[in-house]
VOPAGU-2260 file (C-alpha; in pm, 1 decimal, decimal comma):
REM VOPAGU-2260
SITE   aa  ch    i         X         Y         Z
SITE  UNK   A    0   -1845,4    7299,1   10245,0
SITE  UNK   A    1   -1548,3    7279,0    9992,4
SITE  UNK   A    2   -1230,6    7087,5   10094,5
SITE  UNK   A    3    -933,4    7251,9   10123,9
SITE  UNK   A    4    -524,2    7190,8   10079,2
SITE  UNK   A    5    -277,5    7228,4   10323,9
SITE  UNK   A    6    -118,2    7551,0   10137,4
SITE  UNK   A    7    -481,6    7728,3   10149,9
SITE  UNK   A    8    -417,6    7757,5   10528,7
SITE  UNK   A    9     -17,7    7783,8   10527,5
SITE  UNK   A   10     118,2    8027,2   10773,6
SITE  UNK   A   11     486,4    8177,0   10820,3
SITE  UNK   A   12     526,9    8347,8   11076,5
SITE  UNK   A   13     917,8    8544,0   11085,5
SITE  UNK   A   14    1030,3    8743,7   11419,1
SITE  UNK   A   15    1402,6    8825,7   11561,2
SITE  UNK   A   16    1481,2    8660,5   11937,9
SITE  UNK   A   17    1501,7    8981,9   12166,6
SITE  UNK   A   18    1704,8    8961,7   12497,7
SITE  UNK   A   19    1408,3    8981,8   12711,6
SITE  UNK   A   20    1274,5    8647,0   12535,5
SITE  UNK   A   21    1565,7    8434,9   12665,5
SITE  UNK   A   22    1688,4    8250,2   12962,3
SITE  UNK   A   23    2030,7    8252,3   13134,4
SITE  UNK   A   24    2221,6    8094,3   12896,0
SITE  UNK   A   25    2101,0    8375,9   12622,0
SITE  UNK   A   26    1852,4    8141,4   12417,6
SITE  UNK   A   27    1459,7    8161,6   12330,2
SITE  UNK   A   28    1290,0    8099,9   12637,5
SITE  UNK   A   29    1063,6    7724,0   12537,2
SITE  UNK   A   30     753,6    7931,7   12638,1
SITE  UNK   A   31     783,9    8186,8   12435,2
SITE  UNK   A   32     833,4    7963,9   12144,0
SITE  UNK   A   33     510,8    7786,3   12259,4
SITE  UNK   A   34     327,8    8128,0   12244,6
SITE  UNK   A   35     452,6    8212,9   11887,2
SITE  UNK   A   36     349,8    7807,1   11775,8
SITE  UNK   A   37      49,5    7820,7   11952,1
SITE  UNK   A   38     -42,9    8197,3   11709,4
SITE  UNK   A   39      47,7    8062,7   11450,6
SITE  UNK   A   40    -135,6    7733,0   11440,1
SITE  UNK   A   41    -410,5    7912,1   11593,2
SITE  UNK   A   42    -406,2    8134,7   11273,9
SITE  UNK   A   43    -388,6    7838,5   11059,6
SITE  UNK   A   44    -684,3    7696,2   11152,3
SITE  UNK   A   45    -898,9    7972,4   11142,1
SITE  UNK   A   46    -774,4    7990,9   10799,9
SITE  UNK   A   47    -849,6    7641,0   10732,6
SITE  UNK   A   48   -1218,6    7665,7   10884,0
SITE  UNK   A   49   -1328,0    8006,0   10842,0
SITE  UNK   A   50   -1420,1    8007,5   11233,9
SITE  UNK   A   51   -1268,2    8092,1   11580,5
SITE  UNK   A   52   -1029,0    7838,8   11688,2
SITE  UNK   A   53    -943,9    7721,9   12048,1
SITE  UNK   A   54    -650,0    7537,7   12114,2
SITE  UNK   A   55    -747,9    7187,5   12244,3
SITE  UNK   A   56    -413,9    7052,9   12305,4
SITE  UNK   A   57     -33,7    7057,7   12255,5
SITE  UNK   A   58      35,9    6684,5   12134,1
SITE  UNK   A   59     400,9    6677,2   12082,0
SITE  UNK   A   60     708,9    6952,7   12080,9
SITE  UNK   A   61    1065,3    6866,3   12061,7
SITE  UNK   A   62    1279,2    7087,2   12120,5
SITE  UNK   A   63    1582,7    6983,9   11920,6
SITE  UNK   A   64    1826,9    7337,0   11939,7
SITE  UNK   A   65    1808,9    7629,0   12144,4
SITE  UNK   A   66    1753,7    7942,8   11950,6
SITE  UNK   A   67    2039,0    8185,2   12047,1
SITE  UNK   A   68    1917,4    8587,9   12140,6
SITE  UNK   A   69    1953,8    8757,8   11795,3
SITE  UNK   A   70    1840,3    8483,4   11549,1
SITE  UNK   A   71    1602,9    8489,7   11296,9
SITE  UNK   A   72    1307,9    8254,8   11403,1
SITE  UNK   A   73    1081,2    8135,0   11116,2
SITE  UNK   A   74     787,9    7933,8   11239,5
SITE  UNK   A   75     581,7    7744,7   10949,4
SITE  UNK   A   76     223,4    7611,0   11016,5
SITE  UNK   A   77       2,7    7359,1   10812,9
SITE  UNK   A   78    -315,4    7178,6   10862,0
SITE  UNK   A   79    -216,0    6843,7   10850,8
SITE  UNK   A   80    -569,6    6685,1   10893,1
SITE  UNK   A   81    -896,0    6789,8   10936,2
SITE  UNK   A   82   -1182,0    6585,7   11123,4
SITE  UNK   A   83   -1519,3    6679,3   11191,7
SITE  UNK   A   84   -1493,7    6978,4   11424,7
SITE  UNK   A   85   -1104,5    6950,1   11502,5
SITE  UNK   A   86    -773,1    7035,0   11294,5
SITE  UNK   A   87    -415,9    6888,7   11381,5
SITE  UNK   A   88    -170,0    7161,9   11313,2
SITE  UNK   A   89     227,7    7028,0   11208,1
SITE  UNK   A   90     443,6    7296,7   11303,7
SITE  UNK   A   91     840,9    7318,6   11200,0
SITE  UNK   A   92    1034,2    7604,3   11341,3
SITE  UNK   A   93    1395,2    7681,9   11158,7
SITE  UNK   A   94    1645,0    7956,6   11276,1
SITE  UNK   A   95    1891,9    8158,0   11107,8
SITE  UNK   A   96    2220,0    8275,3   11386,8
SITE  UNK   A   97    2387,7    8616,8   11381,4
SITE  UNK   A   98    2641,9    8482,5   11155,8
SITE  UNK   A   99    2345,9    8417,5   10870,3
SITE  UNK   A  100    2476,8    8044,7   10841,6
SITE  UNK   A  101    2194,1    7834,4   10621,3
SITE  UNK   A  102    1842,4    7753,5   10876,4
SITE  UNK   A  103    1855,9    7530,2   11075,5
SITE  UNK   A  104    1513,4    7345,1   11194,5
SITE  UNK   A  105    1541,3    7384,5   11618,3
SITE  UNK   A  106    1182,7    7212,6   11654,9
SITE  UNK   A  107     878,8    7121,1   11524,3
SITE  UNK   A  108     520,1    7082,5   11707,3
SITE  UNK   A  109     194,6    6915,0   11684,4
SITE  UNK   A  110    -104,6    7128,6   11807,4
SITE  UNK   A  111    -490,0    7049,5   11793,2
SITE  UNK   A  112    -768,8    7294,8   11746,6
SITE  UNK   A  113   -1101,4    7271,4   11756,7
SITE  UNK   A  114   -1304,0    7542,5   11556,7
SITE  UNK   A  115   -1642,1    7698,3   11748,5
SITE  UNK   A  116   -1916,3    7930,0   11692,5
SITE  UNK   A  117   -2048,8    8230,9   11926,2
SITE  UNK   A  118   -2190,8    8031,1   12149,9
SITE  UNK   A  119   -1848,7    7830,4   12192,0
SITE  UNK   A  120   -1941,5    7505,4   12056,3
SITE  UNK   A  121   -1760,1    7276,9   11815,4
SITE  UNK   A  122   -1881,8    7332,8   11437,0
SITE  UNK   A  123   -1810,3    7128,0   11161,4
SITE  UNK   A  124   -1482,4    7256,3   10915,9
SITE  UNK   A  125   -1372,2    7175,0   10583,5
SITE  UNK   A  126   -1243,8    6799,4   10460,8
SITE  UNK   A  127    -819,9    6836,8   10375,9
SITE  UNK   A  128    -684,0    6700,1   10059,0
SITE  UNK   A  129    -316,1    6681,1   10107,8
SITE  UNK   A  130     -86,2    6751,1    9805,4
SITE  UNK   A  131     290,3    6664,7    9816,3
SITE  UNK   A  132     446,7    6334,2    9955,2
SITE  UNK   A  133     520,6    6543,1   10312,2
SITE  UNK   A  134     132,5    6657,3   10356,6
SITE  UNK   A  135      37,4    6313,9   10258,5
SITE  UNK   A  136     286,0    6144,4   10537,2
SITE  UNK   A  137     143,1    6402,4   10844,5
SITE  UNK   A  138    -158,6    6342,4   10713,4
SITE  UNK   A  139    -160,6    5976,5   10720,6
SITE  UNK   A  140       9,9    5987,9   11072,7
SITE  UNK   A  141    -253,7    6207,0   11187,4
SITE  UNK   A  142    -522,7    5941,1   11220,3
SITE  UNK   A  143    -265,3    5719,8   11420,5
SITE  UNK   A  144    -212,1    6008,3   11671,3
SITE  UNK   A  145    -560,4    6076,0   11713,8
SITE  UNK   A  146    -602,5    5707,1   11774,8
SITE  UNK   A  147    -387,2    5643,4   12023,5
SITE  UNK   A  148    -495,7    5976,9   12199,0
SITE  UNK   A  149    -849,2    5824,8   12232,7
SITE  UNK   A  150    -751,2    5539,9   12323,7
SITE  UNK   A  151    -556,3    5666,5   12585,2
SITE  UNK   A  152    -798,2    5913,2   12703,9
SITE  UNK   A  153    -995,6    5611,8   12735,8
SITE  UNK   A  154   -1269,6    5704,0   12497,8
SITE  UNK   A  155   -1178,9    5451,8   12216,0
SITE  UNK   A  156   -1075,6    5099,8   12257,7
SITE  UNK   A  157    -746,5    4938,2   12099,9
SITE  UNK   A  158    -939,4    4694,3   11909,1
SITE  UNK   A  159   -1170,6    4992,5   11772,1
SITE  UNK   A  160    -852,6    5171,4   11646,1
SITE  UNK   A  161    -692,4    4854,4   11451,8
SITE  UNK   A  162   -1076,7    4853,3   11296,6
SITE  UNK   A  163   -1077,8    5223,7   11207,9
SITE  UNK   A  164    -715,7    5214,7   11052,2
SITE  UNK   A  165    -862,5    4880,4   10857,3
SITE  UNK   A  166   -1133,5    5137,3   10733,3
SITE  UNK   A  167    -856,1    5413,3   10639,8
SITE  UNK   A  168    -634,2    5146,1   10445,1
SITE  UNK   A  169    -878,6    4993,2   10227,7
């Protein structure tokens, strides 16, 4: 299997904010930008791993600015790390207003997927070899997250963490 770079996977996903995709106050509705992350990362990974993806969970969104009905919405996707069978997705999502001011990132996301064959199980995907100081960063981070999710999913133990990022360091 040949390792792959973040950009080999890269999706962009652009799409307008339509007035039955907001709330009372006029902006995106937080689910529907959900839906659009979750197609793009989902899109993402099957780039990275040449397999069907399912999404195994949502670890972070912030949702730093409502989107406003009528704005550009550009979502941008990325394999951040790759494991044995799962992917971490890092998501930013920028919007341009009506009055075509400069983008302005409203949120950014961290989704998991986990790639499968027909008969649904996990299968194992392609290593990651990050490129620029960013990729590098998320994908550094990445192990941390995935730590602490274990460990607090109770399926790895704090000390077995601080001996696995030992491992990672050295």
């Amino acid at each position: 299997m040949t390792a792959k770079h973040p950009s080999d996977s890269k999706t962009v996903v652009t799409d307008m904010v339509l007035p039955g995709e907001t709330n009372a106050i006029n902006t995106l509705f937080g689910g529907e930008l959900l839906a659009r992350m979750d197609r793009a990362a989902s899109i993402t990974s099957q780039r990275h791993s040449e397999k069907v993806v399912v999404t195994a969970s949502v670890n972070h969104v912030a949702f730093n600015h409502a989107i406003p009905r009528g704005s550009i919405v550009t979502i941008e996707a990325k394999v951040s790390r790759a494991f044995k069978t799962s992917m971490e997705v890092y998501l930013d999502v920028w919007y341009t207003d009506n009055n075509f001011n400069k983008p302005i990132k409203a949120n950014e996301a961290i989704f998991t997927f986990v790639a499968v064959d027909e008969n649904r199980r996990p299968v194992e995907i392609p290593e990651l070899i990050p490129e620029s100081e960013q990729e590098i960063k998320r994908f550094e981070g990445a192990l941390r997250r995935r730590q602490l999710s274990l460990v607090l999913a109770g399926k790895l133990k704090a000390e077995e963490a601080t001996e696995l990022k030992a491992l990672f360091s050295s």
